[in-house]
N, C-alpha and C positions, 0 to 999 in steps of 0.2 A: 731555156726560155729567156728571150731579151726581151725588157719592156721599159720604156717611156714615162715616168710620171713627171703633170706639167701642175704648177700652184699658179693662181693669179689675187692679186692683191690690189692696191691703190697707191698712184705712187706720191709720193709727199715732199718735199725737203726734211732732213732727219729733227730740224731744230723744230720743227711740229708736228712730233707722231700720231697725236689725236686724229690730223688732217689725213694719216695713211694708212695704208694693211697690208703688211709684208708679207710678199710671196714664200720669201725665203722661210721666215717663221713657222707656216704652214704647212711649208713643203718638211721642214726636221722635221715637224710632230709625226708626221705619217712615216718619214722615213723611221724614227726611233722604235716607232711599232712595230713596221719591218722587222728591225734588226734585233728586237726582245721577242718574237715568235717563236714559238716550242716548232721546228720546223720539223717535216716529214720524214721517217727514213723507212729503210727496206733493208731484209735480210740478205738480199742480193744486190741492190743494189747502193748498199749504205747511206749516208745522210744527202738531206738534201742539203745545196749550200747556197748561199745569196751574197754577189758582190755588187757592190754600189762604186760602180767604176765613172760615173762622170755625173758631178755637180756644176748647174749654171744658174747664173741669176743675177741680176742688178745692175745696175750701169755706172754709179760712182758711194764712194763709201758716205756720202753725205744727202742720198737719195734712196727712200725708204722705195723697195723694188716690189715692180708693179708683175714679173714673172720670174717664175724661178722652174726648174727641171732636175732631174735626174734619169740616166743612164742605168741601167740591171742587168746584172744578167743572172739566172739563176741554173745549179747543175739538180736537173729533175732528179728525185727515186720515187716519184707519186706520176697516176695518169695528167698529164696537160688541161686536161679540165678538171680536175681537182685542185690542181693547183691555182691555177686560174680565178676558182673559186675566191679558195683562201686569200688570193691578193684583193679581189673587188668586197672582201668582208673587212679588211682588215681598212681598208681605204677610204671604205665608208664615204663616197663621195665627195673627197676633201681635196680631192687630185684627178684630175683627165689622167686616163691610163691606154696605153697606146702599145700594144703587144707586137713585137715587130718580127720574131718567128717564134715557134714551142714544139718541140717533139716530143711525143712520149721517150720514155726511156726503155732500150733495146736490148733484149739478152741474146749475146753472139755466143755458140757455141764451138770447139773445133771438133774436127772429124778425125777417127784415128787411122781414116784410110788415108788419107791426103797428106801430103809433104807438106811441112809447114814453111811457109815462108818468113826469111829475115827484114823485117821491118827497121831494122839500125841503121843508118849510113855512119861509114869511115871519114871521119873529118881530114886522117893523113892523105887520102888518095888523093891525086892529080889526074888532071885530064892531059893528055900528049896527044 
């Protein structure tokens, strides 16, 4: 599951914080919750995991930022709307969340009639 969370704040010059409300700010606290979650697992298909693969936000370091975002992506062992769940509890409307695909999680089985196929490529091979 990859999903979007976006903060919006006020933006200020930093030498008068009272005048501002930073997005950025905002946007940790939800993440940190994120990332202290007792998260979901399964006996098959082990833990769930949560990467926060892209932070953005602010325009210069002396301008209290008026938005900020984060990037996720998360590897399911819960159904897509359970988990879905948990993220709009845990976010408590502190953050726009913008869910950009979710699959449940798939148990592939093999067959012991079928020939299994090699899934490795040889790095030494050439094409001629």
């Amino acid at each position: 599951m990859r999903f979007l969370l976006t903060t919006e704040g006020k933006a200020a010059h930093s030498a008068y914080p009272e005048a501002g409300e930073s997005a950025i700010e905002k946007l940790l606290d939800v993440l940190a919750d994120i990332r202290n979650l007792k998260r979901p697992s399964d006996p098959f298909f082990g833990d769930t995991t949560c990467n926060i693969g892209v932070i953005q936000g602010g325009t210069r370091p002396n301008v209290i930022p008026a938005e900020a975002s984060a990037e996720l992506q998360v590897r399911l062992a819960i159904d897509t709307d359970d988990a879905k769940n948990i993220v709009d509890k845990i976010v408590r409307g502190r953050a726009r969340i913008e869910f950009a695909s979710a699959h449940d999680p798939v148990k592939l089985f093999s067959c012991s009639r079928f020939r299994r196929m090699r899934s490795t490529f040889d790095d030494r091979r050439t094409l001629s």
